[in-house]
C-alpha positions in Angstrom: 71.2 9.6 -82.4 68.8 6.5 -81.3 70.4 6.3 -78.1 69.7 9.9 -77.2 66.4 9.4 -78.4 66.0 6.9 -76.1 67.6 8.6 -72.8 65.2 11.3 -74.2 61.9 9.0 -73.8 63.4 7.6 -70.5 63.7 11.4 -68.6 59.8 12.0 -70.3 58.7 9.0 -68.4 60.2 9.7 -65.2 60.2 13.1 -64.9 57.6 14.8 -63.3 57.3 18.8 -65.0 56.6 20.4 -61.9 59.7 18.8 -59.8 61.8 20.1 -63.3 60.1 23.7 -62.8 60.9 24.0 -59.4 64.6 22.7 -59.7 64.8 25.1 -62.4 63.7 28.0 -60.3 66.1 27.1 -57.7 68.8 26.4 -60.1 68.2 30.1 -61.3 68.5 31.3 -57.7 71.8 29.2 -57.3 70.2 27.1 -54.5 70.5 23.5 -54.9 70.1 21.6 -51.5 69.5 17.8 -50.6 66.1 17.6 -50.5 66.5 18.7 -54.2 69.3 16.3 -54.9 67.1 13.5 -53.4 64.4 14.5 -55.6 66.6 14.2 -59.0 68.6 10.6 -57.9 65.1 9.5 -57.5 63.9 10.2 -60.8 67.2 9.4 -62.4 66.7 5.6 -60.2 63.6 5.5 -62.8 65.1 5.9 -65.6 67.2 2.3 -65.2 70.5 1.7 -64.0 73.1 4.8 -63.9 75.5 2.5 -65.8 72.7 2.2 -68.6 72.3 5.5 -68.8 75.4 6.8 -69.0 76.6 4.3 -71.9 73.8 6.5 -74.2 75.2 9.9 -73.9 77.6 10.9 -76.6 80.7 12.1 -75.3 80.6 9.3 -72.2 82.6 6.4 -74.3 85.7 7.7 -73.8 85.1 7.3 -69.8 85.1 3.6 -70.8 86.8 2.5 -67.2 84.1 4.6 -65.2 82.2 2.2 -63.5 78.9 2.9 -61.6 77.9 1.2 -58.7 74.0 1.8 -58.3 74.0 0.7 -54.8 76.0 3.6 -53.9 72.6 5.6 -54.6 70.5 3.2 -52.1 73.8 4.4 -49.8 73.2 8.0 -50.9 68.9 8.1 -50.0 69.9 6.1 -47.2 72.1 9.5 -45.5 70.1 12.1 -46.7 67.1 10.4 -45.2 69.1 10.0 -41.9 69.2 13.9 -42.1 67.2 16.7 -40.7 65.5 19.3 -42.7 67.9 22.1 -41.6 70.9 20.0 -42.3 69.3 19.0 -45.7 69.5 22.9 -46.2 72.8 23.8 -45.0 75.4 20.9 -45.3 78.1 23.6 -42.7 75.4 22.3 -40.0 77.2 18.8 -40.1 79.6 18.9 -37.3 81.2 15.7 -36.1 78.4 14.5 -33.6 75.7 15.0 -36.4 77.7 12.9 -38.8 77.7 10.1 -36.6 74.1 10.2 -36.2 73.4 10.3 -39.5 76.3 7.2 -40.1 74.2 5.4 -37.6 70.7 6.1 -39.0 71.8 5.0 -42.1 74.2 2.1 -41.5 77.0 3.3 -43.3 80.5 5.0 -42.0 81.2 8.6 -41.2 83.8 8.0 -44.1 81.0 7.5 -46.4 79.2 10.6 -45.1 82.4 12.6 -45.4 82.8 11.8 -49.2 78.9 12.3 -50.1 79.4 16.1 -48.8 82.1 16.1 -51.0 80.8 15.0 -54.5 77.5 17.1 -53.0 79.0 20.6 -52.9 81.2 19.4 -56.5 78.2 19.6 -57.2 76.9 22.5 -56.1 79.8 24.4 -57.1 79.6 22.7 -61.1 75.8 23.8 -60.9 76.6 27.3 -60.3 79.6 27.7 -63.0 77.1 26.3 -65.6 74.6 29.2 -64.4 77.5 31.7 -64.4 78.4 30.5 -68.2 77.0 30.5 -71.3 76.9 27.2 -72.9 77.6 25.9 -69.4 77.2 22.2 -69.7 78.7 22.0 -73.0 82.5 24.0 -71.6 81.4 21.7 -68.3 81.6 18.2 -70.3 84.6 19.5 -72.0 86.7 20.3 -69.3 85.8 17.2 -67.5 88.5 14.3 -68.0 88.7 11.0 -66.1 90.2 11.8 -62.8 87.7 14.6 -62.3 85.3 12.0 -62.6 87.3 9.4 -60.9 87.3 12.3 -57.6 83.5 13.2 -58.3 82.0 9.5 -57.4 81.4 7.8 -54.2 
């Protein structure tokens, strides 16, 4: 129970309440895009390492071999940054040309871009099934196993 006390205390101090009311709204409207993604991996940078964090949720030990590699978030800000606003809103926009732009502009490899999209819309989609269900995060966590996870990361 301390430990979620604690993750508890850490989202309070990082969190801002009117970035969590407008992700909510948006949530509620099924629209999640990457300026709102940016928004939420920077708040969660606050909190501490990813690694940290994950270690205090109950349910998390038994993803003991997950390991989290916090630079991959640098990597992360890094593209979305390299982005325009439009493809920010729509991810379809990203043809071939535009991910080697963004590649460029933020030093890492098409490959790179290629999986981010991929984890992005898993995420997308995961948001939406836990707006479409009731007690969505808690039949989310429990149909999540280890190679779900293993597919999910960067």
């Amino acid at each position: 129970m301390g430990d979620i006390l604690s993750v508890i205390e850490k989202a309070e101090e990082a969190f801002d309440v009117e970035e969590a009311e407008k992700l909510e709204k948006q949530l509620k409207k099924k629209e999640l895009d990457l300026d709102d993604y940016l928004a939420q991996l920077r708040q969660v940078k606050k909190m501490g390492s990813f690694s940290s964090i994950l270690k205090m949720i109950p349910g998390m030990n038994k993803f003991k071999d997950l390991k989290v590699d916090d630079k991959e978030f640098t990597k992360i800000e890094a593209i979305i940054c390299s982005m325009t606003k439009q493809e920010k809103r729509n991810t379809k926009l990203l043809n071939a040309s535009r991910r080697q732009r963004i590649a460029k502009g933020s030093g890492t490899s098409v490959q790179d871009i290629n999986k981010f999209i991929k984890s992005f819309e898993m995420t997308q989609k995961m948001m939406k099934q836990m707006q479409n269900n009731k007690g969505g995060m808690k039949k989310l966590l429990n149909g999540i196993d280890e190679n779900t996870l293993k597919n999910f990361k960067m």
